[in-house]
C-alpha positions in Angstrom: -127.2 40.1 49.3 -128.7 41.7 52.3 -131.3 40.4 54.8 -134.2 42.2 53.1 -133.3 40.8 50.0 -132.6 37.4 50.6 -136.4 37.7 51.8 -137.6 39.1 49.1 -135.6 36.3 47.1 -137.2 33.8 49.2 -140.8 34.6 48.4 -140.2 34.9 44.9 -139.0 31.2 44.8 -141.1 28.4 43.9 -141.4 26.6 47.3 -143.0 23.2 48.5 -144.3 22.5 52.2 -143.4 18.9 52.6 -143.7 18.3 56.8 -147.4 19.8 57.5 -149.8 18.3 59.7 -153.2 19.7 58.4 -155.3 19.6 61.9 -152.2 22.0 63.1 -153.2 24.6 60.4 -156.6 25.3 62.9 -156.5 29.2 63.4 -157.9 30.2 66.5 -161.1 31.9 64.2 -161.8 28.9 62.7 -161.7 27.2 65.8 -163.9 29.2 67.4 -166.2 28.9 64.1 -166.4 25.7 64.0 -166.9 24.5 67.4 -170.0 27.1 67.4 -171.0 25.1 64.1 -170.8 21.9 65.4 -172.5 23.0 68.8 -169.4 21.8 70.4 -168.4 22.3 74.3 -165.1 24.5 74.6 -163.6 25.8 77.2 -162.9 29.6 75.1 -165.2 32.2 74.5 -163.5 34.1 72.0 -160.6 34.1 69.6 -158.2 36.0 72.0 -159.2 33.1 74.3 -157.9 30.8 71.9 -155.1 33.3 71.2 -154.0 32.8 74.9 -154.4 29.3 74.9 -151.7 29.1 71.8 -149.2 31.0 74.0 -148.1 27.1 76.0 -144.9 27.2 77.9 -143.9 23.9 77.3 -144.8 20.4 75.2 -147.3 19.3 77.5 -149.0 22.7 77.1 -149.4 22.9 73.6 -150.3 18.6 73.3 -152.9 19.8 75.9 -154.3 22.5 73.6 -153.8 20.5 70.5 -155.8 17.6 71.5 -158.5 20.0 72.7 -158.6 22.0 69.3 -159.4 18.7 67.6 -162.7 17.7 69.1 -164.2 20.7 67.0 -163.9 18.3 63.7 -166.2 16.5 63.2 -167.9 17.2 59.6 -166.6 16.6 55.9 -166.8 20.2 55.6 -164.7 20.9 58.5 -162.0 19.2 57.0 -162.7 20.9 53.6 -163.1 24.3 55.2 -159.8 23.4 57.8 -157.7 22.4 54.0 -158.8 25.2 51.8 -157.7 27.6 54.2 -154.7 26.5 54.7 -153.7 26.0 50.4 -155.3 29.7 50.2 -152.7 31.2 52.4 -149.7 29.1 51.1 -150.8 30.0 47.6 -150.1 33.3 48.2 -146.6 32.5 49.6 -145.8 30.7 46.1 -145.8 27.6 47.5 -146.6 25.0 44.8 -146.6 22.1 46.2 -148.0 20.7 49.8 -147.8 17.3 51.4 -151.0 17.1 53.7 -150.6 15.1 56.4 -153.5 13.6 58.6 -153.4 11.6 62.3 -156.7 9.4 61.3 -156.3 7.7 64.6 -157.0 10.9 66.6 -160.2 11.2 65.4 -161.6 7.5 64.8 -161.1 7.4 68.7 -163.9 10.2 69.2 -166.4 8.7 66.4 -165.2 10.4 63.2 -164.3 7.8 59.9 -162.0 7.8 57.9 -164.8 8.9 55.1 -165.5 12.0 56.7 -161.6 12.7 56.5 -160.7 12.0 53.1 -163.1 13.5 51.6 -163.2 15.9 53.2 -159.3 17.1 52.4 -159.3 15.4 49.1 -161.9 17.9 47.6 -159.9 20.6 48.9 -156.9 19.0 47.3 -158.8 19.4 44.2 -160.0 22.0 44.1 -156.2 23.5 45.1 -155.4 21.4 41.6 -158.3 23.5 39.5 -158.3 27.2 41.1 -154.5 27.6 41.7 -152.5 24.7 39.6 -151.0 23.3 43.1 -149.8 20.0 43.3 -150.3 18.1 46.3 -150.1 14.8 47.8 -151.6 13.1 51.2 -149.6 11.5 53.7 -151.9 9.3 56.5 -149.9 9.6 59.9 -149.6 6.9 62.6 -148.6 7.5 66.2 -146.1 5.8 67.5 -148.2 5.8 71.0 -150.5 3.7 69.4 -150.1 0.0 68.9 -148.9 -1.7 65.7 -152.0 -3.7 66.0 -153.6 -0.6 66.1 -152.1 0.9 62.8 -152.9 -2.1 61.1 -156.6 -1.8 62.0 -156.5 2.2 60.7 -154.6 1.1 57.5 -157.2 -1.6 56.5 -159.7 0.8 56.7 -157.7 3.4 54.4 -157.7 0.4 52.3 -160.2 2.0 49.7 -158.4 5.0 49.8 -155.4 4.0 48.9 -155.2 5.2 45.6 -155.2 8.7 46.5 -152.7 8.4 49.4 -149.3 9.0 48.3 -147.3 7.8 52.0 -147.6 7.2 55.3 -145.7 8.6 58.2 -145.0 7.4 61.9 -144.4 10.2 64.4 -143.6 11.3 67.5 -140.9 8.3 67.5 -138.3 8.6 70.4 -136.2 6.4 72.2 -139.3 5.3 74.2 -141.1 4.6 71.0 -138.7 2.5 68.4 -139.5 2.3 65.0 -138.7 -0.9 64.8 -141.5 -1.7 67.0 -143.3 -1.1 63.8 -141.8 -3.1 61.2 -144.2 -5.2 59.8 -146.6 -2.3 59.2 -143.9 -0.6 57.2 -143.2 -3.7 55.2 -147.2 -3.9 54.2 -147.1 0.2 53.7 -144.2 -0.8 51.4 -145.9 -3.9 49.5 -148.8 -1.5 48.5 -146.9 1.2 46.9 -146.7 3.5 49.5 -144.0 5.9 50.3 -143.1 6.4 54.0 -141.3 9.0 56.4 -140.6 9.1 60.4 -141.2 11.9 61.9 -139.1 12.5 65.5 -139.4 13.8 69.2 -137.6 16.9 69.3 -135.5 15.7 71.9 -134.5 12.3 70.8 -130.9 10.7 70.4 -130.0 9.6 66.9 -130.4 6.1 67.7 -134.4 6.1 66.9 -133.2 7.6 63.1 -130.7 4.8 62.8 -133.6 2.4 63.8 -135.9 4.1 61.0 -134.0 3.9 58.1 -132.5 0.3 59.1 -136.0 -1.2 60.2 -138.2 0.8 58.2 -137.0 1.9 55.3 -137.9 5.2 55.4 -137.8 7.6 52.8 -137.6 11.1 54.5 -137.0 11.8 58.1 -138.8 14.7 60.4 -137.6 16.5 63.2 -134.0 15.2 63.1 -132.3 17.9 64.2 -130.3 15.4 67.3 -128.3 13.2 64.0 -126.0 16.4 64.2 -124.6 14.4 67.5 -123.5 11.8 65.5 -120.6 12.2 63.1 -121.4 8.7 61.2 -125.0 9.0 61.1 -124.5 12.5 59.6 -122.0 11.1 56.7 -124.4 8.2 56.1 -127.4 10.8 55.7 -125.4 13.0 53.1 -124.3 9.5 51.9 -127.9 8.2 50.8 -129.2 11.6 50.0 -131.7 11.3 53.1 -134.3 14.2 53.1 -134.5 15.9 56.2 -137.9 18.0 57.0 -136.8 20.4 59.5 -139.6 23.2 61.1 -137.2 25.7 62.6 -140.1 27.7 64.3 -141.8 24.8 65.7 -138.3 24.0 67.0 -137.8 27.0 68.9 -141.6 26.8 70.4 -141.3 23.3 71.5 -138.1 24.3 72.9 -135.7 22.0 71.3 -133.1 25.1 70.3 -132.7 28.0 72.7 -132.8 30.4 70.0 -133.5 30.6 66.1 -129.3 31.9 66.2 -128.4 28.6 67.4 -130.7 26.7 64.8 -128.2 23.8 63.4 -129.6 24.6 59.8 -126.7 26.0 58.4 -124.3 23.4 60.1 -126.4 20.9 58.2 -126.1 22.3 54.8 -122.8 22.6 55.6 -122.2 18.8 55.7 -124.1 18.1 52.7 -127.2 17.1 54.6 -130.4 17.4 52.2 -132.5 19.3 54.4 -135.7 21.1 53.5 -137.6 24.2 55.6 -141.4 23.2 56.5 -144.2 23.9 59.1 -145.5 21.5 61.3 -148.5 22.9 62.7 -147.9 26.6 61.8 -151.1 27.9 63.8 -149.9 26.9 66.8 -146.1 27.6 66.4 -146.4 30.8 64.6 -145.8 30.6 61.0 -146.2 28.6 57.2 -143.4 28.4 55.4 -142.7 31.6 54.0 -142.5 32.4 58.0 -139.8 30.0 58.4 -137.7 31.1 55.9 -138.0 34.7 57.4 -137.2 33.5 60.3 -133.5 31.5 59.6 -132.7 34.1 57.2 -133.3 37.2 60.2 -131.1 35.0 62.6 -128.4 32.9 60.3 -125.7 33.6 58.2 -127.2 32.1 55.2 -126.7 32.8 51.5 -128.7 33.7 48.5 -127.1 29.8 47.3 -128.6 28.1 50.4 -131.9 29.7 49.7 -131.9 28.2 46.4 -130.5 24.9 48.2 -133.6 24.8 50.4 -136.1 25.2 47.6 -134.6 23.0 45.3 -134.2 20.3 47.8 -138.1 20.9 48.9 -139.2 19.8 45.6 -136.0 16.9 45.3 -137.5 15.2 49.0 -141.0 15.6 47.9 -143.1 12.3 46.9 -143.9 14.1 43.5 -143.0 12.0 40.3 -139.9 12.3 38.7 -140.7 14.7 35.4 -142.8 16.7 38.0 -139.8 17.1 40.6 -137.2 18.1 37.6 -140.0 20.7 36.2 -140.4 22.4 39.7 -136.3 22.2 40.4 -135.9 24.3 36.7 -138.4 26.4 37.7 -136.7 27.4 41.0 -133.8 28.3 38.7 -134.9 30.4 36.5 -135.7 32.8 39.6 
């Protein structure tokens, strides 16, 4: 099957977007939109500003320009607005399911609450549910630069929530940043029913993903590209059937591959690794999932069988219940 094909094959599959962090769907339009809405100061005048501004260098460009974009939520409907958009375009990609992920702690530190946050996505997540039969489920992120005392504090007041969040995740966790600094918070994450997933620094060693699944307990692991360095920790991760969000475009933005040829996606399937192809924050690093797959298929020898691999193994990692994972895996095989 040639390149063009295994596209075309790709969109046609059934397809589930399991590593997305919703604040980094904000297109520059709706940016611009919205801070005019809210009457809020930015530096950019117009949406090729903003365009610009996406364009970073490095990872201290783009955390600069991230952290900016934020400060223009600040309304339920801007998190309704920010979620809608971002299951409308997917939709149209055939993905059918989405694991939304929010940072509450960015934004409880500039006066929004939780409130304003949850319901704000949640009715989007609903009305996904009614208008296009998507499943979805929400993931509340901590930062590993904040304290554990700190995530305590955010996860109490998530407590009447809790029912319609499916996990939690910890992220941007390096060597600098242990998991294991965060233990007890994973045990009480645990203890309410939660599911749970560490997301990784691009550059980190595999010691930190060692440290998450011994200390934490993790479920799923992000950004995990580095446990390639490490022959045992790769045989233990095809061993227990870890799933392994990679974002191959935010990989190559961020810089931690020189080029999408060099992406170590195909070395991964290769060892039996259960890896699955996901976003990030696709408005920044230039694409949804549908973009990704283009993307690895243009530069890597893949096959029409890893293709199917990936989408199967989207739905199998995903936080869905069981009867609803096997109905989505059929469904990717009758394609």
């Amino acid at each position: 099957m040639n390149k063009s094909d295994l596209v075309a094959y790709a969109v046609a599959l059934p397809k589930a977007d399991l590593h997305l962090h919703i604040e980094g769907t904000l297109e520059p339009a709706m940016m611009l939109s919205l801070a005019r809405r809210n009457k809020t100061d930015t530096p950019y005048a117009t949406v090729d500003d903003i365009d610009n501004a996406y364009q970073f260098s490095d990872r201290q460009q783009f955390v600069e320009i991230y952290q900016q974009s934020q400060q223009v939520l600040r309304t339920e409907e801007d998190f309704f607005d920010l979620t809608m958009a971002y299951l409308n375009r997917v939709c149209a990609h055939n993905v059918r399911h989405a694991e939304i992920t929010f940072s509450p702690q960015d934004h409880i530190t500039r006066g929004v609450t939780l409130n304003t946050i949850v319901g704000g996505i949640l009715t989007a997540l609903s009305l996904a549910k009614m208008q296009f039969g998507m499943t979805t489920a929400l993931i509340m992120n901590f930062s590993s630069h904040f304290s554990e005392d700190t995530a305590f504090e955010t996860l109490h007041l998530a407590e009447p929530w809790l029912e319609q969040i499916t996990g939690v995740s910890l992220s941007e966790v390096d060597d600098d940043h242990a998991p294991s600094k965060f233990k007890k918070l994973f045990i009480a994450v645990h203890e309410r029913g939660l599911k749970s997933a560490a997301l990784f620094g691009g550059n980190t060693t595999p010691a930190p993903i060692r440290d998450a699944m011994d200390h934490l307990k993790v479920e799923r692991i992000g950004h995990s590209n580095h446990a390639l360095q490490d022959d045992a920790l790769v045989e233990r991760l095809s061993r227990e059937k870890m799933i392994m969000t990679v974002c191959p475009l935010s990989d190559m933005r961020l810089q931690v591959v020189d080029t999408m040829n060099s992406y170590p996606l195909k070395d991964m399937l290769n060892h039996g690794l259960h890896v699955t192809v996901n976003t990030d924050a696709p408005a920044f690093f230039g694409g949804y999932v549908l973009d990704n797959f283009k993307a690895i298929i243009d530069a890597l020898d893949l096959t029409q069988q890893d293709i199917k691999t990936l989408a199967k193994n989207s739905f199998a990692g995903s936080f869905l219940p069981e009867g609803q994972k096997r109905a989505q895996i059929s469904a990717v095989d009758l394609v």
